[in-house]
Backbone bond lengths (Angstrom), bond angles and torsions (degrees), N, CA, C in turn:
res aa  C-N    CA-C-N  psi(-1)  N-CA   C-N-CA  omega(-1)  CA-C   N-CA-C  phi
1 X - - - 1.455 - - 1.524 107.92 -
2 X 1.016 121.43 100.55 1.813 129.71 166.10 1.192 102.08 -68.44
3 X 1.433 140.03 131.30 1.417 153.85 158.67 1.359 108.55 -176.98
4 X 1.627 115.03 -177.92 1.112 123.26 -178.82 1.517 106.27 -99.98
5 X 1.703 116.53 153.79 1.623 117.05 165.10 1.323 105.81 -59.95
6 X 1.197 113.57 147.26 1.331 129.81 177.11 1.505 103.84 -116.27
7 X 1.850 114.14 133.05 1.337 127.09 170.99 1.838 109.07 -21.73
8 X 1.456 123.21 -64.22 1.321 122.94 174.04 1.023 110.37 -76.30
9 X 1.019 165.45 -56.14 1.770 145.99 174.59 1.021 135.74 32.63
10 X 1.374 140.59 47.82 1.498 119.08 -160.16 2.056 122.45 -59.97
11 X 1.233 80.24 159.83 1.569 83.24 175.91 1.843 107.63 -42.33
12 X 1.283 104.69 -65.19 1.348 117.73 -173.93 0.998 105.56 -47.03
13 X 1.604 147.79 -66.26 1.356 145.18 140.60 1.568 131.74 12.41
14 X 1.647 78.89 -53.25 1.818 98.74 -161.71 1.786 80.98 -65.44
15 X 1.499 107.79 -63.26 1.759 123.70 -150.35 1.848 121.02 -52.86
16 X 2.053 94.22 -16.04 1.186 112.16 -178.64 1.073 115.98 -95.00
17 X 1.435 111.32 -52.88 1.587 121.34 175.17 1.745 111.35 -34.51
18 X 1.693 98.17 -57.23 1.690 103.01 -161.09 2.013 86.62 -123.13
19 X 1.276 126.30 116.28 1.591 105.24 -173.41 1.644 87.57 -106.55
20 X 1.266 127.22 27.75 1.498 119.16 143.15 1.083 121.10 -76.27
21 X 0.992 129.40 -19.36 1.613 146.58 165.25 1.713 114.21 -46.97
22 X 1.607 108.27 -41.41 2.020 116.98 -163.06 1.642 70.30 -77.67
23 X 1.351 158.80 -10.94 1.449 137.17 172.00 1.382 104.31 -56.10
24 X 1.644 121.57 -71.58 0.800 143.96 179.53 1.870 115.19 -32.71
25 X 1.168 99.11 -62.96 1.644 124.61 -168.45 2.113 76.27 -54.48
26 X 1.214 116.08 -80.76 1.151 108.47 -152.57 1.646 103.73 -59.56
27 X 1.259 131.75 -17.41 1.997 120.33 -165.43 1.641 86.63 -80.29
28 X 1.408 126.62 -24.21 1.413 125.78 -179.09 1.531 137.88 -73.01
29 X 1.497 89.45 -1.34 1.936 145.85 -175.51 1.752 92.85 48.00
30 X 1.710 114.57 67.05 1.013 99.45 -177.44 1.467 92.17 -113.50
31 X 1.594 139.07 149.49 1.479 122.26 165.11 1.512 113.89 -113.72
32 X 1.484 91.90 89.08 1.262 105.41 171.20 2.075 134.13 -84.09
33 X 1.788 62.05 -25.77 1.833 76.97 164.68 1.043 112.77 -73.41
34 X 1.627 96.42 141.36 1.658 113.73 -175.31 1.700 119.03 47.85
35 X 1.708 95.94 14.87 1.750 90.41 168.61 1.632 107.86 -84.22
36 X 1.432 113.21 130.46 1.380 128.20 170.79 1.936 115.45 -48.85
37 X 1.600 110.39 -27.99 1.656 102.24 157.74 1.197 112.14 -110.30
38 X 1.548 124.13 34.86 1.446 97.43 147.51 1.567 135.24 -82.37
39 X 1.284 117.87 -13.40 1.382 135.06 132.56 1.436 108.04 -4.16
40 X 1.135 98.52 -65.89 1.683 99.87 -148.23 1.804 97.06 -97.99
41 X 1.528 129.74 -41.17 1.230 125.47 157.89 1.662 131.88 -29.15
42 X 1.533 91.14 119.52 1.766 99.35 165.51 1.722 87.55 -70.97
43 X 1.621 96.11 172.07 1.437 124.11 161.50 1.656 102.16 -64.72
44 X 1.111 110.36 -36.62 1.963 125.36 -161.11 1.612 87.97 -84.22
45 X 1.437 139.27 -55.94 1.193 141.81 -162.11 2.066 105.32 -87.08
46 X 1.365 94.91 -2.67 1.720 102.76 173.26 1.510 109.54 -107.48
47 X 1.324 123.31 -7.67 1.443 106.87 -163.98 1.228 94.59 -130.01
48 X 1.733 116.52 12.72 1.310 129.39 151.79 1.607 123.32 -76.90
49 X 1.300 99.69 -52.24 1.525 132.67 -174.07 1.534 81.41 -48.95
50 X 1.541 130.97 -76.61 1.354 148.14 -156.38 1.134 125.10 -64.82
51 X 1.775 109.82 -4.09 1.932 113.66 -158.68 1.058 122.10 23.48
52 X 1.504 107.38 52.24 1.598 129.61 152.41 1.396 109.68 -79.62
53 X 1.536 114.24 150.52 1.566 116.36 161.34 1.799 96.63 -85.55
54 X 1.713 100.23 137.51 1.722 111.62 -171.62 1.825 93.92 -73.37
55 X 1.179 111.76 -54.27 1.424 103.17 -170.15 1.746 129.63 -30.60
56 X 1.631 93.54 -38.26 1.733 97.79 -168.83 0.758 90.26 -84.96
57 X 1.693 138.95 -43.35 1.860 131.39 -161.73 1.574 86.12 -57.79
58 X 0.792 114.87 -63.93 2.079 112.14 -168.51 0.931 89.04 -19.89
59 X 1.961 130.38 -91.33 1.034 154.13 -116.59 1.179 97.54 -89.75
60 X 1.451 136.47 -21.08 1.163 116.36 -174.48 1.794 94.78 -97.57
61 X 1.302 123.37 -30.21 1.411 113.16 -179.62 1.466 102.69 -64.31
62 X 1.372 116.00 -67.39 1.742 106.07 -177.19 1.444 110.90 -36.20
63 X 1.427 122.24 -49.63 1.701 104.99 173.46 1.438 130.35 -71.82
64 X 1.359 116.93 0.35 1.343 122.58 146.44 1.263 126.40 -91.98
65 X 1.659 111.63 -5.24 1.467 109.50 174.56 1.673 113.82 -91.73
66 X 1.704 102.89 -8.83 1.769 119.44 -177.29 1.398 84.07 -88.52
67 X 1.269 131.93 -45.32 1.816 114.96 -156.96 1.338 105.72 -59.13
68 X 1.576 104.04 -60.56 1.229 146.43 -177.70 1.624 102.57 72.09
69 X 1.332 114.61 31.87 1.846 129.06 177.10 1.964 97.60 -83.58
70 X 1.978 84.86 131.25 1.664 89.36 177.73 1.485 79.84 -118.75
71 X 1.422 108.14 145.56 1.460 116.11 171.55 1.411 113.16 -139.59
């Protein structure tokens, strides 16, 4: 799926829609896979949870959501 994240998005969302993305989610050492609230997690309310900066998680998911390469 090529598109942009959307404000509501959940993680879980994000990881299904495009699952080049659970690359990403995990190099960011976040474990969102198979977490029971990623369901319910924004990207904004996950990269809080994680003391991630939100900007790069975007940028690095949208450029795995443009590749859209599972390896």
């Amino acid at each position: 799926m090529k598109r942009k994240l959307n404000d509501d998005a959940t993680m879980d969302g994000i990881m299904r829609a495009t699952p080049a993305t659970i690359r990403v989610v995990l190099q960011h050492g976040m474990l969102c896979v198979g977490c029971p609230i990623a369901a319910f997690h924004t990207l904004s309310e996950a990269a809080r949870e994680h003391d991630l900066d939100e900007d790069q998680l975007r940028r690095d998911l949208e450029a795995a959501i443009k590749s859209g390469d599972v390896d």
